[in-house]
C-alpha positions in Angstrom: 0.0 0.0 0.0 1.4 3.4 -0.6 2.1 5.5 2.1 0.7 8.8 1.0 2.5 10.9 3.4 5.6 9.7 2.0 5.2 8.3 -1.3 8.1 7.6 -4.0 8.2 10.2 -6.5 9.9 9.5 -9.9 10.2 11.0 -13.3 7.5 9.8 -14.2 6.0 13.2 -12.4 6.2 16.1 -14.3 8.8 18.6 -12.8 10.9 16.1 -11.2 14.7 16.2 -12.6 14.5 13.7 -15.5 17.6 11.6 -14.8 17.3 11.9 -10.9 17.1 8.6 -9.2 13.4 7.9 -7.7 13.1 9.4 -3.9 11.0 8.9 -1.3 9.1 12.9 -0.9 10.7 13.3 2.6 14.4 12.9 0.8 13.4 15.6 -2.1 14.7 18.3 0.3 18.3 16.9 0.9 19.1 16.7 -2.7 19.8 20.6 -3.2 18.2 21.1 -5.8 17.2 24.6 -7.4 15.3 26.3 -9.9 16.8 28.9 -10.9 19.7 26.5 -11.5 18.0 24.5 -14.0 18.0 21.6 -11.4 14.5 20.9 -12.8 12.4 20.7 -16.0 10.0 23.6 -16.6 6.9 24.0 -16.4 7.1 23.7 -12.4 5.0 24.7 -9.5 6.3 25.8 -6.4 5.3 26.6 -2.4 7.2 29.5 -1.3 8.0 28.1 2.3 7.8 31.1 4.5 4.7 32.2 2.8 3.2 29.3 3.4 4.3 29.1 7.0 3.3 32.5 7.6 -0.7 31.8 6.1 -1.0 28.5 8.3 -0.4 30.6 11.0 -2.2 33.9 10.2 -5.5 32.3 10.0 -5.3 29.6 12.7 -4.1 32.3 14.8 -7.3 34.7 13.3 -9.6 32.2 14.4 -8.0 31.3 17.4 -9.0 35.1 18.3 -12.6 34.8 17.3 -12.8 31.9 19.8 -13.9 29.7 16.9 -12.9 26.3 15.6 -10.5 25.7 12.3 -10.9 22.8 10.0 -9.6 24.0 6.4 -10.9 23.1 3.0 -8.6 20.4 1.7 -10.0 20.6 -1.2 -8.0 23.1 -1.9 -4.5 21.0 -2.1 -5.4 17.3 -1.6 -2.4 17.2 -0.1 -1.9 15.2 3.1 1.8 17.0 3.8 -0.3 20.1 4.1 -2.7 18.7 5.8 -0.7 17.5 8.3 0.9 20.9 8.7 -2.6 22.7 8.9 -3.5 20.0 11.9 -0.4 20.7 13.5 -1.0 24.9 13.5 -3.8 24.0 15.5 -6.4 23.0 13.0 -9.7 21.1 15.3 -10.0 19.3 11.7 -10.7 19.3 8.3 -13.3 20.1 5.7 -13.5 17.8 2.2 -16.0 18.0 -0.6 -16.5 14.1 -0.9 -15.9 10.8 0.9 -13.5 10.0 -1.3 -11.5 13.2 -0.6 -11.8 12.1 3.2 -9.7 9.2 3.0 -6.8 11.6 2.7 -7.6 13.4 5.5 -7.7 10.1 7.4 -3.9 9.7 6.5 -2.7 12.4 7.2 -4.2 12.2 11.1 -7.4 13.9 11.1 -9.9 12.6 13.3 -12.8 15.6 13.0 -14.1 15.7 9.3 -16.8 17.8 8.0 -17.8 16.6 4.4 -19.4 19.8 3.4 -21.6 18.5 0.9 -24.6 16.3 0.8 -24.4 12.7 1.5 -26.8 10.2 0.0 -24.8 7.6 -2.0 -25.2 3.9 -0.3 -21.7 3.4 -0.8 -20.9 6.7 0.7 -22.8 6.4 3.8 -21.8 2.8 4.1 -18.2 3.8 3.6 -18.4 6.2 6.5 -20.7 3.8 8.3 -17.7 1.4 8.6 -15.2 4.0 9.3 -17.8 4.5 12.3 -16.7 0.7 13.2 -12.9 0.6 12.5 -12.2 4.3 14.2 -14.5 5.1 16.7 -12.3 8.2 17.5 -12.9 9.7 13.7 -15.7 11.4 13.7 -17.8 12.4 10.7 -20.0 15.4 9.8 -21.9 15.6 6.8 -24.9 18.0 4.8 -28.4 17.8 4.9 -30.9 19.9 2.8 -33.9 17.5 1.4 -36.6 14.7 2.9 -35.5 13.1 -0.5 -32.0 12.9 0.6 -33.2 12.0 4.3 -35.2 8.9 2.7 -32.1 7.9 0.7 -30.1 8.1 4.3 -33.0 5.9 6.0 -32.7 3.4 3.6 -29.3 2.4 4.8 -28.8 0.3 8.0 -26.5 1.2 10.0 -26.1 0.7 13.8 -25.1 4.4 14.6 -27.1 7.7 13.3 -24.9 9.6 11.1 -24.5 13.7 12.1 -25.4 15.7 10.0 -26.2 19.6 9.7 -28.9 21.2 8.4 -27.5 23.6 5.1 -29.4 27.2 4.7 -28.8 28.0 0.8 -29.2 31.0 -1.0 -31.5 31.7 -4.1 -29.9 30.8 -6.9 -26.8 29.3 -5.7 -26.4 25.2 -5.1 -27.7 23.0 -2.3 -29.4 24.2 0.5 -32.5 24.7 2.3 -34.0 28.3 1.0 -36.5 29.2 2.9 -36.9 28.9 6.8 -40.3 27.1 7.4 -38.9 24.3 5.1 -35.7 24.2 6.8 -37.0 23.8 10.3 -39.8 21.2 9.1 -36.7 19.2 7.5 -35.0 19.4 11.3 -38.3 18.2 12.6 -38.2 15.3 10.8 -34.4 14.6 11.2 -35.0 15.1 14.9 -37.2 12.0 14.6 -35.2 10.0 12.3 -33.3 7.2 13.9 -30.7 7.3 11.0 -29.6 10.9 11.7 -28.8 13.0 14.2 -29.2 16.8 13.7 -26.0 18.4 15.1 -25.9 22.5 13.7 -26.4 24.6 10.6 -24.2 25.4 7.8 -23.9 27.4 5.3 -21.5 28.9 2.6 -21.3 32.7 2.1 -18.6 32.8 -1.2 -20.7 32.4 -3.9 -21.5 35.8 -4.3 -17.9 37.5 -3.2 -17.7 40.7 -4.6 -14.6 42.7 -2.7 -16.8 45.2 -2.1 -17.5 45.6 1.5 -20.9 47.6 0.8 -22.1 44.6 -0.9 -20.6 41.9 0.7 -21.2 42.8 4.4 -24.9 43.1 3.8 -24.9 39.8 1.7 -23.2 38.0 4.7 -25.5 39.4 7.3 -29.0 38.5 5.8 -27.2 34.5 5.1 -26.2 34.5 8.7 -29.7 36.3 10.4 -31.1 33.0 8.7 -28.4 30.6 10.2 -29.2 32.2 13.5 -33.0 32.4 13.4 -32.9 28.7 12.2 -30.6 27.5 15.1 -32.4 29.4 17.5 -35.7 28.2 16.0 -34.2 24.4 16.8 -32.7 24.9 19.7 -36.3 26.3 21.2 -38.0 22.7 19.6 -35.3 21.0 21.3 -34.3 19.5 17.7 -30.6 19.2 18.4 -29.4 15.8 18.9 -25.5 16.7 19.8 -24.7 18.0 23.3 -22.6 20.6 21.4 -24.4 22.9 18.2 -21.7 22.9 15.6 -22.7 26.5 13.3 -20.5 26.8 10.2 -19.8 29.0 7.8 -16.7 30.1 6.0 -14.8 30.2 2.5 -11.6 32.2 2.1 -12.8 35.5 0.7 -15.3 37.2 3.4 -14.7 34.6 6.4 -14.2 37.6 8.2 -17.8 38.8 8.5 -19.1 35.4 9.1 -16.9 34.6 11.5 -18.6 36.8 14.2 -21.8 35.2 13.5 -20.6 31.4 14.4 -20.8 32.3 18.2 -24.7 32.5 18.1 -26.1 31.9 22.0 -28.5 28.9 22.4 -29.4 26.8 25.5 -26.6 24.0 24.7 -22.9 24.8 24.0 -21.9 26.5 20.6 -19.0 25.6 18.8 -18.7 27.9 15.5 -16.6 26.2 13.1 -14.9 28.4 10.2 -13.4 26.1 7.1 -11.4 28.8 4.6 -9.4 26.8 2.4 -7.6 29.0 -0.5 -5.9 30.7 1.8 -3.2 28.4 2.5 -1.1 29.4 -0.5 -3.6 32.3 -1.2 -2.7 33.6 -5.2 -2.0 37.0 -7.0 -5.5 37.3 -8.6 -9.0 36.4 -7.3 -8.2 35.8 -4.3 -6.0 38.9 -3.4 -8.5 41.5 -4.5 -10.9 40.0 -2.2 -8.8 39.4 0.8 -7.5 43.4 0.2 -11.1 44.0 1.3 -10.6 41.8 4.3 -7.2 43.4 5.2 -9.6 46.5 4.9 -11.7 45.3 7.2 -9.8 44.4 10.0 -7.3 47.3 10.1 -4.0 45.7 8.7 -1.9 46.2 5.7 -1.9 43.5 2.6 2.2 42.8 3.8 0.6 42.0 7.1 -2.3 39.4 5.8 -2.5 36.5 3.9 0.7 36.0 1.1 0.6 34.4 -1.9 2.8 31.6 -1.9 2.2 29.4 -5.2 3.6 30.1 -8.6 4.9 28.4 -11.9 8.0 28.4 -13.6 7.5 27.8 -17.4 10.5 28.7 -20.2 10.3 31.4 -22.7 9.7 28.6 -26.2 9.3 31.1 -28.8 9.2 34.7 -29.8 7.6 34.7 -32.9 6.7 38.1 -33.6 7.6 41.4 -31.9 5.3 42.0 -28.2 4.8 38.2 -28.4 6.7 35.2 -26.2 5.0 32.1 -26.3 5.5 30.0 -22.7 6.1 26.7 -22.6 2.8 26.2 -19.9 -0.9 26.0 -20.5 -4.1 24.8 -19.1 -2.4 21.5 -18.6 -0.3 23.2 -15.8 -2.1 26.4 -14.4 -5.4 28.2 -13.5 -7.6 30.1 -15.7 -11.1 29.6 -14.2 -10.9 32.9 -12.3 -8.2 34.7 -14.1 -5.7 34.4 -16.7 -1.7 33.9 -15.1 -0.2 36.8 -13.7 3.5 37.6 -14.9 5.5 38.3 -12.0 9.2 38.0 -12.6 11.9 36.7 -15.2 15.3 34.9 -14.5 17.9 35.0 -17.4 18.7 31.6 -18.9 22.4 31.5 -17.5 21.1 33.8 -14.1 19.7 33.4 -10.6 18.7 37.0 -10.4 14.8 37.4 -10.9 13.6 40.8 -12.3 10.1 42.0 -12.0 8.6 42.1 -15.2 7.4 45.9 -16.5 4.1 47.0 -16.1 1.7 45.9 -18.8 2.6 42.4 -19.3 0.2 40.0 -19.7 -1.0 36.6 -20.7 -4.2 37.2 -22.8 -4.5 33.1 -24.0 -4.1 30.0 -22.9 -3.7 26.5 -24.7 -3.0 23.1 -23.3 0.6 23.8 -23.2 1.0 27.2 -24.3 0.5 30.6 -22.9 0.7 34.0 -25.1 2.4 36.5 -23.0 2.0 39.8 -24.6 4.4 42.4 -24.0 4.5 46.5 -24.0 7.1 48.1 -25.8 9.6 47.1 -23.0 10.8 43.2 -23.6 13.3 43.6 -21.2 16.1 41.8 -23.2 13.8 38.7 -22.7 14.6 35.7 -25.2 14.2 32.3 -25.5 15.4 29.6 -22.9 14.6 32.7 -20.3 12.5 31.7 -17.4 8.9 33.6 -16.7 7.4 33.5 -13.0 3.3 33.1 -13.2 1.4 33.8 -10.5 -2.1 32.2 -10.3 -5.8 33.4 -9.9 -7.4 30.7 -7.8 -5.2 27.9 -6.2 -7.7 24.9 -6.1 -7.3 24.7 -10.2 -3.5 24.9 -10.2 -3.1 22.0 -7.6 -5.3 19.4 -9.4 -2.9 19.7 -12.4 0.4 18.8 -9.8 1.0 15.4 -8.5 3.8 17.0 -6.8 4.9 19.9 -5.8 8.4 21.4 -4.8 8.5 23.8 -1.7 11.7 26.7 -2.3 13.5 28.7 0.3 13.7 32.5 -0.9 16.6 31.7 -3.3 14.2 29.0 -4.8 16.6 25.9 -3.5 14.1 22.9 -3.0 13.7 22.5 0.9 10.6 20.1 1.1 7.9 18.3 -1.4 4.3 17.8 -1.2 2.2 15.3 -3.0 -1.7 15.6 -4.3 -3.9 12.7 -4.2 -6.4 14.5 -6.5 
């Protein structure tokens, strides 16, 4: 069985040095490799290490201070390495999408999952249903919004109720309850099904995000006036099940005005639970503009929040015709759902000295393994074999394209590797 902590990476994995000798991951960091050396073949992504370190921290620490709960979205990475990291910052647990995305988590030590997402498959609820039976430390959270998935839940024996929290959608957006009399007659009858036991509310604010606090903070309040009128609602009918109300809410772009809304005062203990993923390695797009409104929010500076910490290294492959270099990366390699890559920096082919690239640079296309980076009328000496620094607009799209990554020091020497299981 392979040990996905420590797997054996090979060349087989794009960006690992095509006539190094297979390593185990933890052994990737003694070799000495570096990029700007030409250690390894381009395209590549890389974790800037104390950017990294510095976001784990930041937000465990921010909701350490709200006197909430932390499990992050692992989504995000699939990767247990970071996973493991996030747990040990402090993390209660973490957050997944599926139960297949859980078994990762499982690995890499968690023993508090939230699957934030509905539940109904029989070989999904069995699946967690033995987990129930071989770990009866790991416990398992999962979304309810429908009698139909209820029934589906019911139809499955199992000797232990799963938990489950009721969801309060939005018009519009995916799953979730929409309006409040259905919600609470849907914790009625979960409060009387044997199969389930009703253990908070959830719901998810980021659809909407628009870095724009006089649209976003009023967005945010009317979602969360509903979580709290629902929980109090249940909490009068005595339809909780759990000794402890789990309420839950959080993405990675507004957590900030949700996150005072998790501590909502009932007659049983509260435990708000915030699940931001993105911001682990954060980006130089999407994500920025709308944490810049967060920084805004709570008084500190951009240097002082969150830091992007994932790029990609592609070569310069042609330059075909004047305010034109064609990249040796594409969709195969890099994000593009929320934004097109962001040039940040070039390195000479026989250099280590990275230059910011001038203002006005930009990739306007994308292929499967090209990118058109246009230039202004400054090219900067660039030519072909040069290296170009991309950053990215929305890191969940650039790590399902990586089966490994490389983490770099400052002078981009590889210090540490990380593995997806996407």
């Amino acid at each position: 069985m392979t040990d996905v902590l420590d797997p054996l990476l090979d060349a087989t994995f794009k960006g690992y040095p095509h006539g190094a000798a297979p390593l185990p991951r933890s052994r990737v960091g003694a070799q000495g490799w570096n990029v700007l050396a030409g250690d390894l073949p381009l395209p590549l992504a890389v974790i800037r290490r104390d950017a990294l370190a510095h976001n784990i921290g930041w937000m465990q620490r921010f909701a350490d201070d709200a006197g909430v709960r932390f499990a992050p979205h692992g989504k995000t990475t699939m990767s247990p390495q970071l996973f493991r990291r996030q747990l040990d910052g402090g993390a209660w647990g973490l957050t997944f999408a599926t139960v297949t995305q859980m078994q990762a988590g499982l690995a890499a030590g968690a023993r508090n999952i939230l699957i934030a997402n509905q539940v109904l498959d029989a070989a999904d609820l069995g699946a967690i249903a033995a987990l129930h039976d071989t770990h009866p430390d790991v416990r398992v959270v999962f979304l309810l919004d429908s009698e139909a998935q209820l029934a589906l839940i019911e139809a499955v024996s199992v000797d232990r109720p799963f938990e489950v929290l009721l969801e309060v959608g939005v018009a519009g957006g995916r799953t979730g309850v929409r309006a409040h009399d259905a919600a609470l007659a849907l914790a009625r009858r979960a409060h009387d099904s044997s199969a389930v036991t009703l253990a908070g509310i959830e719901c998810y604010e980021g659809l909407g995000n628009t870095g724009r606090s006089e649209d976003d903070r009023p967005a945010a309040d009317d979602l969360m006036d509903r979580v709290e009128r629902l929980a109090r609602a249940c909490d009068a009918e005595g339809l909780f099940g759990a000794d402890e109300v789990i309420v839950s809410a959080g993405g990675s772009g507004v957590f900030d005005l949700v996150v005072p809304r998790l501590r909502v005062g009932l007659a049983r203990p509260v435990a708000g639970l915030l699940r931001s993923g993105c911001y682990v390695t954060h980006d130089q797009g999407h994500y920025q503009r709308l944490v810049h409104a967060v920084n805004q929010r709570l008084g500190c500076s951009d240097a002082q929040g969150l830091r992007a910490a994932l790029e990609v290294w592609a070569l310069v492959q042609a330059m075909p015709e004047p305010g034109l270099a064609i990249l040796a990366v594409g969709k195969r390699d890099i994000s593009y759902d929320l934004g097109m890559p962001i040039p940040l920096a070039t390195c000479a082919r026989a250099s280590r000295a990275c230059v910011p690239v001038p203002e006005g640079w930009s990739v306007q296309k994308l292929n499967d393994q090209h990118a058109y980076l246009h230039l202004t009328s400054d090219t900067q000496g660039l030519r072909v074999g040069d290296r170009v620094c991309l950053g990215i607009s929305h890191p969940c799209t650039t790590f399902d394209k990586w089966r490994w990554m490389a983490i770099v020091d400052e002078d981009y020497t590889v210090v540490d590797a990380i593995v997806t299981c996407f």
